[in-house]
N, C-alpha and C positions, 0 to 999 in steps of 0.2 A: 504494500500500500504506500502508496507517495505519502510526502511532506503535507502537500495543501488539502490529503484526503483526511488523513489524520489531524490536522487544524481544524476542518471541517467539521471533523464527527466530536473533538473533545479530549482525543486522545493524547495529545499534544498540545500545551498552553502554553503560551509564552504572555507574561503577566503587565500587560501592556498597561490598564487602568492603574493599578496596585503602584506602580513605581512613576505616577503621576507628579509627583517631586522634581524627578530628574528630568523629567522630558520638559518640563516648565521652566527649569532652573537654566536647562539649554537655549531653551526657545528666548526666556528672556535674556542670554545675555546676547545672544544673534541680532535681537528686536536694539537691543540695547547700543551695540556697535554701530548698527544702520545710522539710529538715530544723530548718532555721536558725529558720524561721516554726512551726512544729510547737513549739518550746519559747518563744520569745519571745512573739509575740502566743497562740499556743496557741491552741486547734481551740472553738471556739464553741458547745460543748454545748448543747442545747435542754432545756427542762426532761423531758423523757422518761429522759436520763441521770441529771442529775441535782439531780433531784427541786423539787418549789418550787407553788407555786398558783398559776391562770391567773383572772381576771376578766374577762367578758365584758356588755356593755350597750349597751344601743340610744336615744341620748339623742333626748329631745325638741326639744333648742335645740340651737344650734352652742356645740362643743365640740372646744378646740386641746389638741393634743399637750400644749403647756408648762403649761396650765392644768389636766390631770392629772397634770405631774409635780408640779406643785407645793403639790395638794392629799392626793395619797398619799402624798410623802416619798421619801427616800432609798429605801422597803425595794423602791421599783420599778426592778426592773431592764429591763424592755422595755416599752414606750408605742407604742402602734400608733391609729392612728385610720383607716379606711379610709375609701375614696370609693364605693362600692359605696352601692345607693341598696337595705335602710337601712343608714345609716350605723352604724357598731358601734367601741367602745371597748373596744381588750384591752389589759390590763395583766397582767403576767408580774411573779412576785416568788420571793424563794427559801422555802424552808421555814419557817413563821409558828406560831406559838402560835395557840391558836382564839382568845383575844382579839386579836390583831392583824387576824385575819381578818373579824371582826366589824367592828373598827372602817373598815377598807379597803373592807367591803360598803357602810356607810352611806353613808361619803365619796361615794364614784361613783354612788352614787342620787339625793344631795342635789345633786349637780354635773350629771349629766343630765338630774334634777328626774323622774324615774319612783319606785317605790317601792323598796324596799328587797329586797324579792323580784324584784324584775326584774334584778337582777345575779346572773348564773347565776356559780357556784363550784366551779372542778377542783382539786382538791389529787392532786399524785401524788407517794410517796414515793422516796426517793434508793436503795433497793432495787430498787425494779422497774427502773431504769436500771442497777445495776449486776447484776442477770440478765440482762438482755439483751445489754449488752456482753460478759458470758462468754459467751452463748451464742452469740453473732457470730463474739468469737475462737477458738472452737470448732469450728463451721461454713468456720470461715475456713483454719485448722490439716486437717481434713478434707481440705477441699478441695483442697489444698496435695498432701497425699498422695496422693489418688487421682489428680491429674496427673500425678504422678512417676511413677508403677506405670506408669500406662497410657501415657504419650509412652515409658518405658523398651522395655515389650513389644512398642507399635506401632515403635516404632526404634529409639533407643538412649539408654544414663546419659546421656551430655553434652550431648545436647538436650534432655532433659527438665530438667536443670538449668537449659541456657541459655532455655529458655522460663516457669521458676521464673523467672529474676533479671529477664525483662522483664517476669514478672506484680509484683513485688516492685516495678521502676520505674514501671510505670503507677500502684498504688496511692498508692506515697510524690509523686508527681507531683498526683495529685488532691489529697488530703491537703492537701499543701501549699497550692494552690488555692484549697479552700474555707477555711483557715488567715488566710490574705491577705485574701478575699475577704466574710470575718467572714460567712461564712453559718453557720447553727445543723446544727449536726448533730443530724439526728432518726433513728428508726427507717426513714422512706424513703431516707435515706441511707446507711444500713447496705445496705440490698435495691440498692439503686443501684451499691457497691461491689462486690455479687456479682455483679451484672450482668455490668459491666466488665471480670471475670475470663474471662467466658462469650465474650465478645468477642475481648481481646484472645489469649486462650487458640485460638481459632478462625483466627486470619490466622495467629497461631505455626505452627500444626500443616500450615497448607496451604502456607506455605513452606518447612517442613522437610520433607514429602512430596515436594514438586518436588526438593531439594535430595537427599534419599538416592535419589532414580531417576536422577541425574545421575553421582552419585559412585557409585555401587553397579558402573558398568565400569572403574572407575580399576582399572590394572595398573602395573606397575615401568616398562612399556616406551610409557606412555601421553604424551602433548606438553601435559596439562594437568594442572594442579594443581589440589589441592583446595579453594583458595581460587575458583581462574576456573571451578570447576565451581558453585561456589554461589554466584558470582558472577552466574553464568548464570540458574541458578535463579532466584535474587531478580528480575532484568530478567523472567525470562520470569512471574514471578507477581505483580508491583508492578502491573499495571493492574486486576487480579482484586481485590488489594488494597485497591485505590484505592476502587473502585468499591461494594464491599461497602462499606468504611468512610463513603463519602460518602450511600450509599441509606438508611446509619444516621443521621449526624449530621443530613440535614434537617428527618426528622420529631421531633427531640430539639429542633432551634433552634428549630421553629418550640412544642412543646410548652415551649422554656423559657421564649421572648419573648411566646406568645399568654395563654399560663396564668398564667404568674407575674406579667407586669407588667400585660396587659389585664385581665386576670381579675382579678389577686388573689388566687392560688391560692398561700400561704405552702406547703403542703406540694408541690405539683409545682414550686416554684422550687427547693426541696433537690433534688428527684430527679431534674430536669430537667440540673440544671449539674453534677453527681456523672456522669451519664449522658456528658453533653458533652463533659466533657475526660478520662475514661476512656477511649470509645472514639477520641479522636482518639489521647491518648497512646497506646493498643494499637497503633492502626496505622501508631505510627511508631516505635516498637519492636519489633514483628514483621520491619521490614524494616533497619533504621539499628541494632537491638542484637543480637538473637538470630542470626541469621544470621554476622557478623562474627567474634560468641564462640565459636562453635561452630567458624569455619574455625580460628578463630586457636589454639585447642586442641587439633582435628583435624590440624594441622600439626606439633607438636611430639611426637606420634608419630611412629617411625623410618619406618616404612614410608612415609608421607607426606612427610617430613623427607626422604629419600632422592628421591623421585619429583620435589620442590621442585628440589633442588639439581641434579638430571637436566635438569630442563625450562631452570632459567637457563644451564647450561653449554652445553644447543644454541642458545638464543640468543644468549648470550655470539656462540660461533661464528659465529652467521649475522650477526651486527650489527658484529663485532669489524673491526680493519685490513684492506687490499684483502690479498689474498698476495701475494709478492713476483715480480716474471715470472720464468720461466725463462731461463739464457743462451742465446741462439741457435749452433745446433749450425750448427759448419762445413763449408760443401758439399763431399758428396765429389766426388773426380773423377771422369769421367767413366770407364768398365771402358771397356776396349777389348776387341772381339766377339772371344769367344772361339770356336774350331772346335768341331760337336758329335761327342763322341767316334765312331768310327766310319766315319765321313766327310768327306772330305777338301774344302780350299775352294774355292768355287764359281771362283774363278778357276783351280784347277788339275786341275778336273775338266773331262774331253773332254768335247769338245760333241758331244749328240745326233744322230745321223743323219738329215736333213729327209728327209721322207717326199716322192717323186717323186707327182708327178701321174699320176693316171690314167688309160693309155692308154686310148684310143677304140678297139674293136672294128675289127678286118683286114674290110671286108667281102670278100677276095676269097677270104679261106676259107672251106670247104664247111663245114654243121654238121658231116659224117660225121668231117670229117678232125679238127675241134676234141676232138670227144669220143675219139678215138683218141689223139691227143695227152693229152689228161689221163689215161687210163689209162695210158699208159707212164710215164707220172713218176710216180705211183701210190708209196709206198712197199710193200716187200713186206710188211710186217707189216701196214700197211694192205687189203693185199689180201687175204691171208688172214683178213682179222676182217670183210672187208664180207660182205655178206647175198650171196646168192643172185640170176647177175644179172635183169635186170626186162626185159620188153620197151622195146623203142626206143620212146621218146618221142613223140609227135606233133610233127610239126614246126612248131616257135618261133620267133620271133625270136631271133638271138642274143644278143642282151639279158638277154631273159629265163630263157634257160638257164642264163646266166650266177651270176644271181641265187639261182636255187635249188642250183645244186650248193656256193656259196660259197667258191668257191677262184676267183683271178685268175690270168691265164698271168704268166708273168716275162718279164723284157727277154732274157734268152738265148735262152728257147724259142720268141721269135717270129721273132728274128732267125734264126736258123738256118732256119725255113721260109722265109723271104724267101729 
């Protein structure tokens, strides 16, 4: 039997709720360093936020990074020179007066030795980045609520909450991420973070499903708590988990390592590594946070709080000191047989009268005379209750006459014929 089948059935636990401590203790110090990097180095805007001109050119001769920064100036904030065959020169700057712009055109024509119109020019303004940031955090607030409604209806407040605070740690966890990681935050990176909700939002709900099918028989007089019923849950849905979350992150690794760095593709390297560590963070926040929060809430309710303190005190018992033995009861003695009422004991009761042996037949009496003989012993009441007499018999052995009348002579009546 596999791993995930024995997770399944019970047979195998791994104590996910139970050490709810550690997994908190982790999560917040992750939550915690985000935070820390989110104001210190602070989140690497792209110029779509805000705002700035981009210069783009295709030089004729070999042309170094340093040798553009040093003919732009300060006002260049990002210098890219790629290897892509042709070779292209972008320079990023922030908001310019049209004569700076002028003069930053020539510069990079005279340096890649093309004309002055071969250096294409974007200016975008520091508005259109800050619309779309509201509109994000709008999109984002939305979204927030219709999770709430709906994890509410489909089962209950306190897991749509606890499935709120692991969407809340997934995103502060990327954040952070790309913070450290000085990547640009663009518009693909906004649609990346939605993403991430869509995901991490998805293993929440299929573990809290397993989890209220579990708990939904708990009664007063049940042997598990609410903790080992979602405890169970989480084992029995961590391979389903697993499994979705990894059939995700390959085709992302390989879109962040083929695209970004073979390619060259500046925009699927934001969306790529926003993608990556979202959905990993979901899927270990779906099992290691929301699940835990949820017991550990669900518990300080009485009725569960009750059922809690029921389960340890039959354990207590069953785990507690051996009992102490009984003292051994002192043998009684022996009764001496008592008589049964009525009847008197077998030693002072007369003995039986042994039945004598059965005389053998007189052959030298006649049948006529035997049958005469037993009609005169005959009792008289006897005789008047027999039937009607029969003709004489054929003659028999006397044996066998014997047998049918069922009466035997006695020791007087023979003797006296003698």
């Amino acid at each position: 039997m596999s791993l995930a089948s024995r997770m399944y059935h019970g047979e195998t636990s791994f104590d996910f709720v139970g050490r709810r401590r550690l997994w908190f203790t982790v999560s917040g110090l992750l939550v915690l360093i985000s935070l820390v990097s989110l104001v210190v180095p602070g989140l690497n805007f792209g110029i779509d936020f805000k705002g700035g001109a981009v210069f783009r050119v295709q030089p004729t001769t070999t042309v170094t990074e340093a040798q553009v920064r040093a003919a732009v100036g300060p006002v260049a904030e990002v210098v890219q020179v790629t290897e892509n065959n042709p070779v292209q020169v972008i320079v990023q700057t922030e908001e310019l007066p049209p004569a700076e712009v002028t003069r930053i055109r020539a510069t990079l024509a005279k340096l890649a030795g093309v004309e002055s119109n071969g250096v294409s020019t974007e200016t975008i303004g520091s508005k259109w980045g800050s619309t779309v940031s509201r509109k994000a955090f709008i999109a984002l607030l939305v979204f927030l609520v219709v999770i709430v409604i709906y994890v509410s209806l489909r089962m209950e407040f306190k897991m749509a909450v606890a499935a709120l605070v692991a969407l809340l740690h997934d995103l502060i966890i990327t954040a952070g991420i790309f913070a450290l990681s000085r990547f640009e935050v663009t518009p693909a990176t906004v649609i990346a973070l939605l993403t991430i909700l869509g995901y991490s939002l998805y293993d929440t709900v299929v573990v809290f499903d397993k989890v209220r099918e579990n708990t939904g028989s708990l009664s007063a007089m049940s042997r598990t708590t609410y903790s080992q019923a979602t405890n169970l849950a989480v084992n029995q849905t961590m391979m389903r988990s697993l499994n979705t979350s990894l059939a995700s992150l390959l085709p992302i690794l390989g879109l962040l390592v083929v695209g970004s760095y073979l390619l060259g593709a500046e925009t699927l390297k934001d969306l790529a590594l926003a993608l990556f560590v979202g959905v990993a963070a979901g899927a270990y926040s779906s099992i290691f946070i929301a699940p835990p929060l949820v017991a550990m809430w669900k518990e300080k309710e009485p009725r569960y709080a009750q059922l809690r303190a029921r389960v340890e005190r039959l354990a207590a018992q069953g785990q507690g000191a051996e009992r102490p033995e009984r003292p051994e009861r002192p043998e009684r003695p022996e009764r001496a047989e008592r008589p049964v009422r009525g009847r008197r004991p077998a030693a002072q009761r007369p003995a039986a009268p042994r039945a004598e042996p059965e005389l053998a037949p007189d052959p030298e009496l006649a049948p006529d005379e035997e049958l005469e003989d037993e009609v005169a012993e005959t009792e008289p009441a006897a005789v008047a209750q027999a039937p009607a007499p029969r003709q004489p018999p054929k003659s028999r052995p006397t044996q066998q006459r014997r047998k049918q009348s069922g009466r035997q002579q006695s020791r007087p009546a023979k003797r006296r014929r003698r």
